[in-house]
C-alpha positions, 0 to 999 in steps of 0.5 A: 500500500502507498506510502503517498498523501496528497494536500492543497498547498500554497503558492510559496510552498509551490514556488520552492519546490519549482525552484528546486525542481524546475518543471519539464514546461513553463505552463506550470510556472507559479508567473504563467498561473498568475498570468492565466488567472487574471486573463481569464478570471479563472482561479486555480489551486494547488497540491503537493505529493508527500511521502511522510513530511517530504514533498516529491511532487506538485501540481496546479489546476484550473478549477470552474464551476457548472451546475453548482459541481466543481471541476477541473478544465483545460485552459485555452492555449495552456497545452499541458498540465500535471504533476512537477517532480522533485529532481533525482539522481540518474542512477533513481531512474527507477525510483523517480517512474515508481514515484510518478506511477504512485503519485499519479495513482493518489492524484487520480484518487484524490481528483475522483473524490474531490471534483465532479470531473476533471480533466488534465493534459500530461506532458510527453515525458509522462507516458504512464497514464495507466493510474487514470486507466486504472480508475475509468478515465478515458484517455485521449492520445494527442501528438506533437513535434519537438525540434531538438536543437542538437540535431537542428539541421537544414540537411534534414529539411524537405526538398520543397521547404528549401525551396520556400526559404529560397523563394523568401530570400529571393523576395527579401522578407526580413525577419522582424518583431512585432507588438503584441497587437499587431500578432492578435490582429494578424492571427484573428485575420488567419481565423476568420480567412479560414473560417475558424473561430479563435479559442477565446476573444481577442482582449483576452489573449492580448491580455495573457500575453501582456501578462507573460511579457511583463514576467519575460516569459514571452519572446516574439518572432516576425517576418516583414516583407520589404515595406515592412508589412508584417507576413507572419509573427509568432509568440514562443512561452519560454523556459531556460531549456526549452521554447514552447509555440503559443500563439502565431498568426500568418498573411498568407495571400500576400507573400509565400515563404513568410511562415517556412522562414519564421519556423526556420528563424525560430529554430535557428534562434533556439539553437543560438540561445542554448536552448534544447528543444522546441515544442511545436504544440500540436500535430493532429491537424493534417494540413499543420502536420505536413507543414511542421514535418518537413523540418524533420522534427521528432514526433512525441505523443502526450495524453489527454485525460478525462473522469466523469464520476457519474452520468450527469457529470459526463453529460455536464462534461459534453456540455463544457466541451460544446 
């Protein structure tokens, strides 16, 4: 029987332990939870893993309310959630998975018998959803690439994505910045021509990304043509290792290449900062897949996680999906 317990912390507990043991994403950032709680008024809470007094795990949760029951949802745009694990020792490899394995079985218990239904979004580095499974989730597999800087390299770009940058080059688009602005007007111009609408509104997004500026957690790329109209911009989450995709927007019908050069800047830019990957945060859209793919990224696969404790908690599930 497990040793483990599992208790609501607070956020100075929670910000020592992440500072100890830096998380796999800055999604759970104590910065990126602040930011999302004020953009979206949207309170959160907090819960450590312990073994005896000693905390090995933490984890953070958007929590709504629907029909007076309580639960816990995705937010828009914060691609994954779970648990944070303390650091061990390379030769604890098999202790840190038996660690998780438990941990994600307390947790699973503990959500059961606290929300109506939850839902969560692991990490690809959690690939031990069996816990959930265990307890009657439903498990949704979900798929994204990873550019690892250390094998970053235009020889494993395909023939015609060479050709793109060519033409880019040849057609003088410069890569730029832009302000937070100017990238939310251009991705809701990008949802409304592919008749798409965006995953919240405008003043919202614009207000998170204000938010994670402030803290330096947002870093924006851009290309501009010769006149200096702006083609394709992209805003990256950052953490010190890694850069995450987070919110783009392109001009497609005004020049070609814009977009194949602003993937290549970012990569190229990663690399230079040291980083160690970079996760492009999504590729389940056929049309996206084919494009990331031809940068010869690795594909990763990371799961989405769903508990109904009872039929009208389901259906209230299908109605917040709706």
């Amino acid at each position: 029987m497990s040793d483990l317990s599992v208790y609501g912390i607070g956020i100075d507990t929670y910000s020592n332990f992440l500072k100890a043991n830096p998380p796999p994403t800055p999604f759970s950032f104590p910065e990126v939870l602040e930011a999302y709680s004020k953009a979206f008024d949207s309170p959160y809470e907090l819960v450590g893993i312990f073994r005896g007094e000693t905390i090995i795990a933490v984890g953070s949760f958007f929590v709504g309310k629907k029909f007076s029951k309580r639960y816990i949802r995705l937010m828009p745009m914060r691609l994954y959630d779970g648990l944070s694990f303390r650091k061990l020792e390379n030769s604890k490899s098999q202790k840190r998975e038996y660690e998780k394995l438990q941990s994600y079985q307390i947790l699973s218990d503990y959500l059961i018998s606290k929300y109506r239904f939850y839902q969560l979004s692991l990490p690809p580095c959690d690939l031990d959803v069996r816990p959930f499974q265990w307890s009657g989730a439903k498990i949704l597999p979900q798929y994204t690439y990873v550019m690892e800087t250390a094998r970053f390299s235009e020889n494993n770009y395909t023939k015609s994505l060479m050709e793109m940058l060519r033409y880019a080059i040849k057609a003088n688009l410069q890569t730029s910045t832009c302000e937070i602005d100017e990238l939310i007007s251009l991705q809701m111009r990008s949802y409304k021509r592919h008749n798409r609408k965006p995953p919240v509104d405008a003043s919202v997004i614009t207000s998170l990304l204000t938010l994670l500026s402030n803290d330096l957690l947002l870093k924006i790329y851009a290309i501009r043509n010769s006149n200096g109209d702006l083609l394709a911009a992209l805003a990256t989450l950052e953490a010190k290792d890694s850069s995450y995709f987070f919110v783009s927007g392109t001009e497609v019908e005004i020049d070609r290449g814009s977009s194949h050069l602003l993937y290549h800047h970012v990569f190229k830019s990663a690399a230079a900062a040291g980083k160690n990957y970079v996760d492009l945060c999504g590729a389940n859209t056929p049309s996206i897949n084919i494009f990331k793919s031809s940068f010869g990224p690795s594909l990763k696969v990371f799961f989405r996680i769903r508990h109904a404790n009872s039929w009208s908690s389901k259906i209230a599930s299908l109605v917040l999906r709706a």
